[in-house]
C-alpha positions, -999 to +999 in steps of 0.1 A: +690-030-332+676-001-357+673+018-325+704+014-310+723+025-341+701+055-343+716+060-309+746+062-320+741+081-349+726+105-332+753+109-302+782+110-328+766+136-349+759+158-314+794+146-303+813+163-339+791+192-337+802+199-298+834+198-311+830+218-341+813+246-322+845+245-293+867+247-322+851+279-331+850+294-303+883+319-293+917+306-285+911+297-255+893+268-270+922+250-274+926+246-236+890+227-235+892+192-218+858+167-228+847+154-196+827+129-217+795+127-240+765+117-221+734+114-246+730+144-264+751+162-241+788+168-235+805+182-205+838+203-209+862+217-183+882+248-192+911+252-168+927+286-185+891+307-170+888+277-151+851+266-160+833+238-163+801+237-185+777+210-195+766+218-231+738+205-258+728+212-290+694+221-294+671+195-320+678+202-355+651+224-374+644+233-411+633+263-403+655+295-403+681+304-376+706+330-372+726+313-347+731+272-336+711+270-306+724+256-277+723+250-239+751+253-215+751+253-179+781+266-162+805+263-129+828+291-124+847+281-091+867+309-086+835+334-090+817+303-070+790+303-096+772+270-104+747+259-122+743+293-145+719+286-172+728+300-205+710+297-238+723+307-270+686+307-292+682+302-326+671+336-336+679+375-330+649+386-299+629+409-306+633+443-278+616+435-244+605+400-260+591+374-235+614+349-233+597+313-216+615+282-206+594+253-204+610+223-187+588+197-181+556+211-163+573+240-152+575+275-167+609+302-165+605+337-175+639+340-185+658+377-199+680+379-228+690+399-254+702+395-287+705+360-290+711+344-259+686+339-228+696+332-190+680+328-155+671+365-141+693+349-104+712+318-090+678+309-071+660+308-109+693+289-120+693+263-092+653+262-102+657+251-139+688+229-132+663+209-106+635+208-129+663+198-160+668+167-140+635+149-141+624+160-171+628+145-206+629+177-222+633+213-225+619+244-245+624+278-247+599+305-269+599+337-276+597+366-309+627+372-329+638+403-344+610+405-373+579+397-347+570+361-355+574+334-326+599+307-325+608+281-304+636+256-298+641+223-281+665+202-262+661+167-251+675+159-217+686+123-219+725+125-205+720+163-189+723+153-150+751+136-160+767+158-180+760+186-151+775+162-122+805+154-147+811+192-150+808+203-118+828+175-105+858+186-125+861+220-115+863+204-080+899+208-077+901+240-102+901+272-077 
């Protein structure tokens, strides 16, 4: 039972700051439609753009951050874009810094700038989404802005399902 409402903690707490973070965002937030919370992960449909994107928060850290990490993968039917990896990291990268997706026993050289990090094409993307779905967990390294190494983490619980949910509801959004 101690388990189960740590469960629950813990999926409340990821669902409030999904929502915090989509209230942040521009105005277009407002349009946002939750496709549902799926472990740590949350899938959204945006039919202004229209979008759909499955999104997580990465694990919490005590260590310092310029930005709140998180994952998103996107489907942009009208570009016919799917699966687009996105990772908004914890730090500001350092120029040219190797950035290093680790999910499961697989390795991504990603590129990114600032601080977010994507797939260098779709075949990369359609790689790491693949790999996302039998793996417990993702992480991502690389230097920040003042040369010392970092790293964040996302669990995967709830991402395939989070993924299908989005790309299922930009089905009928072209």
């Amino acid at each position: 039972m101690r388990s189960l409402n740590r469960v629950t903690f813990v999926t409340f707490v990821t669902f409030v700051t999904l929502c915090t973070l989509a209230l942040l965002l521009p105005a277009p937030a407002a349009a946002r439609d939750s496709l549902g919370m799926f472990s740590t992960w949350g899938a959204f449909r945006d039919p202004a753009v229209p979008r759909c994107y499955a999104l997580a928060m990465a694990e919490p850290s005590t260590k310092q951050r310029d930005y709140q990490p998180y994952a998103a993968i996107g489907t942009w039917p009208r570009r016919e874009v799917r699966g687009q990896v996105h990772l908004r990291l914890s730090r500001k990268l350092a120029p040219a810094s190797r950035i290093v997706l680790t999910v499961g026993r697989e390795r991504f050289e990603l590129t990114g700038g600032g601080g977010d990090a994507w797939a260098v094409d779709r075949r990369m993307d359609a790689a790491i989404v693949a790999a996302m779905r039998s793996a417990s967990a993702m992480t991502v390294s690389a230097r920040d802005a003042k040369g010392g190494g970092f790293s964040n983490t996302w669990p995967l619980t709830g991402a395939a399902t989070a993924m299908d949910a989005a790309s299922i509801g930009c089905v009928q959004q072209r």
